[in-house]
C-alpha positions in Angstrom: -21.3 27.3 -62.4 -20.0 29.3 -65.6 -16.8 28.6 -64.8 -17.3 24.8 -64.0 -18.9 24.9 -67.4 -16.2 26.2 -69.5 -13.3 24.7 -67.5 -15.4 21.2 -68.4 -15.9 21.9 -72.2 -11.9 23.2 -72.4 -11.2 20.0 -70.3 -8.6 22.6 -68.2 -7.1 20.6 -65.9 -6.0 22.5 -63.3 -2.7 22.3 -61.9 -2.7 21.3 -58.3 1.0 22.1 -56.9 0.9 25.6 -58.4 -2.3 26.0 -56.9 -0.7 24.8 -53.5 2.5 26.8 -54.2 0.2 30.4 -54.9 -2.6 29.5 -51.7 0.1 28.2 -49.4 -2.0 24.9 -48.9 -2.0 21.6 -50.1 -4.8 19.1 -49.9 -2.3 16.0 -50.9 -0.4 13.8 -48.2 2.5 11.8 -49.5 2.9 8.4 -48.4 6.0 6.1 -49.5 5.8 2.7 -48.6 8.0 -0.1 -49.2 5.8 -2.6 -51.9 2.1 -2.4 -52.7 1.2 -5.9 -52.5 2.0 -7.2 -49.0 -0.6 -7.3 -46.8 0.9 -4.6 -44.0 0.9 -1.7 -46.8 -2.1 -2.4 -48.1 -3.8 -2.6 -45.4 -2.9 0.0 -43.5 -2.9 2.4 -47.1 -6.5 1.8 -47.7 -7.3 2.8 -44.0 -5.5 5.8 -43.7 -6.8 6.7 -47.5 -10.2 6.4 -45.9 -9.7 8.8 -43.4 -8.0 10.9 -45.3 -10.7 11.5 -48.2 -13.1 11.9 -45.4 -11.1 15.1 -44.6 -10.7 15.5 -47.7 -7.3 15.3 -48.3 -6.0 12.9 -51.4 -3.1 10.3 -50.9 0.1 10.7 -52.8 1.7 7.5 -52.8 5.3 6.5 -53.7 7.2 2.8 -53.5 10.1 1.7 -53.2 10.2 -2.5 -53.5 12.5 -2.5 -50.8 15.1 -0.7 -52.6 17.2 1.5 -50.4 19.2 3.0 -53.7 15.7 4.1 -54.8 13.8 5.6 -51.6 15.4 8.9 -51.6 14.6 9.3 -55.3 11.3 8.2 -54.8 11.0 10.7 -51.6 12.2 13.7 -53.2 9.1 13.2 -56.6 7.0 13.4 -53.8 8.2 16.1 -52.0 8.2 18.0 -55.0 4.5 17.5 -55.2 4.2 19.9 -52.1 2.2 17.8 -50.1 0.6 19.4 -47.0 2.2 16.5 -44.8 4.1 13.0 -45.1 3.9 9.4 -43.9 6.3 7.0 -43.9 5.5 3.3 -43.6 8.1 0.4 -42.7 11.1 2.4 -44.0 14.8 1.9 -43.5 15.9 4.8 -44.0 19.0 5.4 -46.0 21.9 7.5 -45.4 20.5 10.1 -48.0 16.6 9.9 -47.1 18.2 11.2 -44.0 19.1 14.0 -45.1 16.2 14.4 -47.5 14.6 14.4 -44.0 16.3 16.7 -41.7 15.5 19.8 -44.6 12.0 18.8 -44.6 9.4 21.5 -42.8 6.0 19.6 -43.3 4.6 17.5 -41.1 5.8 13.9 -41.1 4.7 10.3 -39.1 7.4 7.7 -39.0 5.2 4.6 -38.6 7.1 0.5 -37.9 10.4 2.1 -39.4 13.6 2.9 -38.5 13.2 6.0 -36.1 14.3 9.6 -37.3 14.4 13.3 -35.7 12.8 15.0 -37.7 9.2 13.1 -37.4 6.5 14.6 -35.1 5.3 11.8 -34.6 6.7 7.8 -34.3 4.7 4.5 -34.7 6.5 1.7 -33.4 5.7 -2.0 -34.1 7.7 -4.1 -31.4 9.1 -7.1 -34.2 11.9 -8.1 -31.6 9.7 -9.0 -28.8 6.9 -10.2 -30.9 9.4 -13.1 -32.2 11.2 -13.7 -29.2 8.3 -13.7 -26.7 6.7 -16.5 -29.8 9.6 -18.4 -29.6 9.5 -18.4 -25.5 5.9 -20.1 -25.8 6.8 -22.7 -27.8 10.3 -23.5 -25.9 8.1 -23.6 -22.7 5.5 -25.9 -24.3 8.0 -28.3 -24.6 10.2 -27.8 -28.1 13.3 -27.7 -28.7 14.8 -28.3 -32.3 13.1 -24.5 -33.7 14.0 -22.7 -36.8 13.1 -19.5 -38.2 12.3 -18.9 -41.3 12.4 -15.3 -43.3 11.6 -13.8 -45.9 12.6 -9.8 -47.0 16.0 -10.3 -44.2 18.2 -7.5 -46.0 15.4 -5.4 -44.5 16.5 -4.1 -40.9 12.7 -4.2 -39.4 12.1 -8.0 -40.3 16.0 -8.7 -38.9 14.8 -7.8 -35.3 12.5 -10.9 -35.7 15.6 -13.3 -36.0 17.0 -11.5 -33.4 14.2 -12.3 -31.2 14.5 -16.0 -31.8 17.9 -16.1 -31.8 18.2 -14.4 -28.5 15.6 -17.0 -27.2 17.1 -20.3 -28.7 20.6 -19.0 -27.0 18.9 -18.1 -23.6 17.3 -21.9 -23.3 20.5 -23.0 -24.7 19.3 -24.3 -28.0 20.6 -24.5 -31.3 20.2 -21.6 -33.1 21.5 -22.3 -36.4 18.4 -23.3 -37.4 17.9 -21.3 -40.0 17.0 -20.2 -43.5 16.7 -16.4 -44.5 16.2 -14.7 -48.1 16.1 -11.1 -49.3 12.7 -12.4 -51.5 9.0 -11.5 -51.0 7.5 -14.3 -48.6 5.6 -16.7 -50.7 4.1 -20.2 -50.9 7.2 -21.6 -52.4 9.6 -20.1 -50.5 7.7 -22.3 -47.3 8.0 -25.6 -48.7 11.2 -25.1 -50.3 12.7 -23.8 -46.6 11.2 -26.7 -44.8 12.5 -29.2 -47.0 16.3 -27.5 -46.5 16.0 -27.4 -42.8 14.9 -30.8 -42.4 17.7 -31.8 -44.2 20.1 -30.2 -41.5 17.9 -31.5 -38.8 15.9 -34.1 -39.3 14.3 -33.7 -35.5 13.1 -31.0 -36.3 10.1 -30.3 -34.2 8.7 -26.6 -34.7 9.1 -23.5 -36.9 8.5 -19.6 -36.9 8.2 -18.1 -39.9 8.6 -14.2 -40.5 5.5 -14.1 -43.0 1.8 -15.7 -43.1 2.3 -17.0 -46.7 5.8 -19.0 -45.7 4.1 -20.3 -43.3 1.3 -21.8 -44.8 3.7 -23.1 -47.7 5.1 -25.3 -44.9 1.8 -26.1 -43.7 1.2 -27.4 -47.4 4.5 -28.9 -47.4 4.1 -31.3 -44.3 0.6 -32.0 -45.7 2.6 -33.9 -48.7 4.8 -35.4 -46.4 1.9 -36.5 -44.2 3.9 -35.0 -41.3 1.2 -33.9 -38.4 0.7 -30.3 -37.2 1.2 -30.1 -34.4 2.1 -33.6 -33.6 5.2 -34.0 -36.0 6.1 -30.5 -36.4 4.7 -26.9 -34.9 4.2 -24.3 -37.1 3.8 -20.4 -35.9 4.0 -17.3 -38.0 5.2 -13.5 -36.8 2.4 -11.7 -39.4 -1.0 -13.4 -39.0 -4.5 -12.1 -40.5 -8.1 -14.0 -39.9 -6.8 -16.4 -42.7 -4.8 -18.2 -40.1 -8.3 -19.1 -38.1 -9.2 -21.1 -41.3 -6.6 -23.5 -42.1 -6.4 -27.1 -40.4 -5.0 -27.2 -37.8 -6.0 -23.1 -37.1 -2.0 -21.5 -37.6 -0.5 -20.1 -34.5 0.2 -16.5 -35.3 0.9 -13.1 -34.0 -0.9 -10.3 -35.3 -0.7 -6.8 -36.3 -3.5 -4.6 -36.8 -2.1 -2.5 -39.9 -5.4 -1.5 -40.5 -6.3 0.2 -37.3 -3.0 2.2 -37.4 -3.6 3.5 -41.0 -6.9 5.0 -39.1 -5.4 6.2 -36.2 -2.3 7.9 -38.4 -4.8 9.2 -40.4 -6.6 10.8 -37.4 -2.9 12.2 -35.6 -2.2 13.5 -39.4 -5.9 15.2 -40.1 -5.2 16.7 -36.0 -1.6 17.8 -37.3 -3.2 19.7 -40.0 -5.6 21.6 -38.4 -3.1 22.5 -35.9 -0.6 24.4 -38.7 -3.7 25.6 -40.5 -4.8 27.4 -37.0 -1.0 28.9 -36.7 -0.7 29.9 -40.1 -4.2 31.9 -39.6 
């Protein structure tokens, strides 16, 4: 209690990584995700925080924005931190985080990125199928003119959802230059401004997929000013739903990821991961 004391009326603040660096342990886990305003991060970053302060471990978090140029610089302040393990969320991956990579010795979970050796443990999210089996539903209820719509498309992961479609449109032979990608955050705007392009290249057209929630609710808005029916006039689906798509009008067709439960179930492989190299090292 002395020592609380005087650390307290000093305000010492004691210097974690050294601490880590003398003890050999580290009660931080680095995370770096790509943005910390979409809904996938932030969702699943709050869960796996949850479970990690339960164990008493603190998150050390790093972003990116998208930006391949600065992940590895991003990954190496954290690593630096000496973090007792690492979690990567919806990464790329580039050439030199790679490398970064292979020379790291702590425990590390890939999750929806692009897979990598030296992870214990990978978390894949299955965007390909997702969009193509979508676009198979609607092609068998009866549609035929669909587009796609996407937002963040520089970014491999969100790619494989064109893909999907594309594969789709081709296999029902249907045309599958139907559309309109942008390396942008998805957004309100970016719905409206895509439907009013598409429908300009084809005027029949009589359903949509759209790589985000918010893009697709922009349309939804859109067809709403054009008093164009949904789904009468024009189908509307989207490849990253949450419970806000059960309270629009007409409810929005939507596939949906539970970012949430995987931050607690990473959270749980990382806390089991831990205890395992704190039992070896003993």
């Amino acid at each position: 209690e002395k020592i609380e004391q005087a650390v307290e009326e000093l305000g010492y603040i004691p210097n974690r990584t050294a601490g880590a660096l003398a003890s050999g342990h580290s009660d931080t886990v680095a995370v770096l995700v790509p943005s910390l305003t979409d809904k996938a991060s932030s969702r699943f970053m709050q869960s796996l925080q949850q479970v990690l302060n339960k164990n008493e471990f603190q998150l050390l978090l790093g972003c990116h924005e998208y930006n391949q140029l600065k992940e590895a610089e991003i990954l190496m302040t954290l690593l630096q931190g000496n973090p007792a393990a690492l979690v990567i969320f919806g990464s790329q991956l580039a050439d030199k985080t790679h490398q970064i990579l292979e020379k790291t010795n702590i425990p590390t979970i890939n999750v929806v990125g692009s897979p990598f050796s030296p992870a214990q443990i990978t978390i894949e999210t299955a965007f390909f199928e997702a969009s193509h089996k979508l676009t198979e539903h609607l092609l068998e209820q009866g549609y035929k003119n669909i587009g796609f719509i996407g937002a963040h498309m520089d970014n491999r992961l969100q790619r494989q959802q064109l893909n999907g479609w594309h594969k789709a449109m081709l296999s029902h032979y249907q045309n599958s230059d139907l559309v309109i990608t942008m390396p942008d955050a998805a957004s309100l705007q970016l719905g409206r401004y895509a439907l009013n392009e598409i429908l300009l290249r084809q005027p029949e057209l009589d359903a949509v997929i759209c790589s985000h929630e918010e893009i697709a609710l922009g349309i939804m808005f859109e067809c709403q000013r054009r008093l164009l029916k949904i789904p009468e006039n024009i189908a509307v689906a989207c490849l990253d739903g949450s419970d806000n798509c059960d309270q629009t009008h007409p409810t929005l067709t939507s596939i949906r990821i539970d970012y949430k439960k995987m931050g607690i179930e990473t959270g749980k492989l990382l806390i089991g991961l831990l205890n395992n190299n704190h039992d070896e090292s003993e």
